[in-house]
N, C-alpha and C positions, 0 to 999 in steps of 0.2 A: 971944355967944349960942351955946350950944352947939346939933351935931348934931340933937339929938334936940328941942327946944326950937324949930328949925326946921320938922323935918318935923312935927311937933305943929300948926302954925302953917298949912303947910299944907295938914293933913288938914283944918283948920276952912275955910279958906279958900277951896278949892276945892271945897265944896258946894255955893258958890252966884257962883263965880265962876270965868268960862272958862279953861282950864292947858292948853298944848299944848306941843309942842316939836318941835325940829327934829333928823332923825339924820344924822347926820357920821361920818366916819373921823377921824383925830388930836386925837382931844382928849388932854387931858393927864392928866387923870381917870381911875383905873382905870375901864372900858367896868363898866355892869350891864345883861347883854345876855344873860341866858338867862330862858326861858320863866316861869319860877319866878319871878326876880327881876321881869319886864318884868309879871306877873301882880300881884304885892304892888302894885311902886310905882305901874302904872295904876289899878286900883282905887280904890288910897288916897287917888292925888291926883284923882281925878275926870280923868282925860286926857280931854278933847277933842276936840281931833285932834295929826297928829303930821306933818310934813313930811320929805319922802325928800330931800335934795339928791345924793343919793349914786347913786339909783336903789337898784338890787339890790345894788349893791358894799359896803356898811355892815356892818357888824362884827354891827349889832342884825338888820340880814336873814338874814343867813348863821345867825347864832346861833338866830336863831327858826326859819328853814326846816329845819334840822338838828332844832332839839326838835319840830319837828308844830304849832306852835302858831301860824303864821303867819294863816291864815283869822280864828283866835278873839280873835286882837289887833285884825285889822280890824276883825271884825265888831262889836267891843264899843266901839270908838270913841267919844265922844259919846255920844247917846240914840237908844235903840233904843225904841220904841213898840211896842208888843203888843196887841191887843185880845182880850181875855179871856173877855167876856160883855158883851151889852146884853141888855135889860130894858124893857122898857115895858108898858103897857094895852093889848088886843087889841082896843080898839074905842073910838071917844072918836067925839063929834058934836058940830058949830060950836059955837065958842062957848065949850068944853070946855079947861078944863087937861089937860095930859097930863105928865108925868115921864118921861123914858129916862133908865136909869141903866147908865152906860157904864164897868166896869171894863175897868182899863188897866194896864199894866204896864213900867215902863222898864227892860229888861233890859241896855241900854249904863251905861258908867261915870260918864257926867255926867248934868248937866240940861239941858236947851233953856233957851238962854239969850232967846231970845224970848218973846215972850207970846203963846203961838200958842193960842185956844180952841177946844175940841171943834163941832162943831156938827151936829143932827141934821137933818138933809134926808127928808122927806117928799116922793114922787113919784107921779104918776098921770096916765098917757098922756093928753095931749091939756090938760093942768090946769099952772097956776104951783104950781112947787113950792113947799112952806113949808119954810123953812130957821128954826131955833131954835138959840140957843146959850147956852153952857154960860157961869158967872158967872166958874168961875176959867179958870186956864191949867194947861197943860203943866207951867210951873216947878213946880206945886205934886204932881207925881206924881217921888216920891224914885228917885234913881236906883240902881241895881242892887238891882232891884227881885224880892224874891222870893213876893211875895203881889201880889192886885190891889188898887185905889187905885181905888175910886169916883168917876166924875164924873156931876154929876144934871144935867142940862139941861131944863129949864122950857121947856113949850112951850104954847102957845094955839092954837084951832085956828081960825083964822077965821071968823067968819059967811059964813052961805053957801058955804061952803064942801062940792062935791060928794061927796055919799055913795058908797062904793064902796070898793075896797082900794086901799092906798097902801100903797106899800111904803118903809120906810125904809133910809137910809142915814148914817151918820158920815163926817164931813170935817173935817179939820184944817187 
């Protein structure tokens, strides 16, 4: 199987399934260890995460510390979560449906490999919160993400439930 037929394989692959790696000195391999390069093939392949055995001493440290780009490899690791805008009714009473709609934004290179769902938390001193959650998950917000990705979460508001403001909150 050639090269490219490879990487092909694992661009599909790693959209929806965890790729990380470890960095080493001596491999036998010519090293692809500058900024540029460590930009393309994270991306592509959805990187994860990435293991230091080496500490700082690795051929990809140095390389990266030297191009500037050390913080923006960290930081893009995995899934980065953004919240962008919520949304809901400014007023709902018992009884009452209400919708928040929560755009989000995965600005890291993978997906959450968990099913971790949004959920919006409703608070008011002295009262049980109403926590409501969202139908899908996290996997389903694409990752390096350049626009938001809607999640609507459905919510009820209990009977009896006292009048007053409540302030909400999203938790993942």
């Amino acid at each position: 199987v050639s090269a490219a037929a490879q990487m092909t394989y694992m661009d599909t692959l790693t959209k929806s399934a965890a790729y990380g790696g470890e960095l080493a000195n001596g491999c036998s391999a010519p090293l692809r260890v500058t900024c540029a390069e460590a930009r393309t093939d994270f991306s592509r392949w959805h990187i994860s995460w990435l293991k230091n055995s080496q500490a700082t001493q690795s051929s990809w440290n140095s390389a990266w510390a030297s191009g500037g780009c050390t913080n923006e490899i960290t930081n893009l690791l995995g899934y980065r979560i953004q919240l962008d805008k919520i949304t809901h009714q400014g007023s709902a009473t018992a009884g009452q449906s209400i919708t928040a709609n929560v755009d989000l934004r995965n600005v890291g290179w993978s997906r959450p490999m968990t099913a971790y769902k949004v959920q919006l938390v409703l608070v008011k001193t002295g009262q049980t919160s109403i926590v409501c959650t969202s139908r899908v998950d996290l996997r389903a917000v694409p990752s390096q993400g350049t626009s938001s990705f809607t999640v609507s979460i459905p919510c009820v508001i209990p009977g009896g439930t006292a009048t007053g403001t409540w302030t909400p909150y999203i938790r993942i």
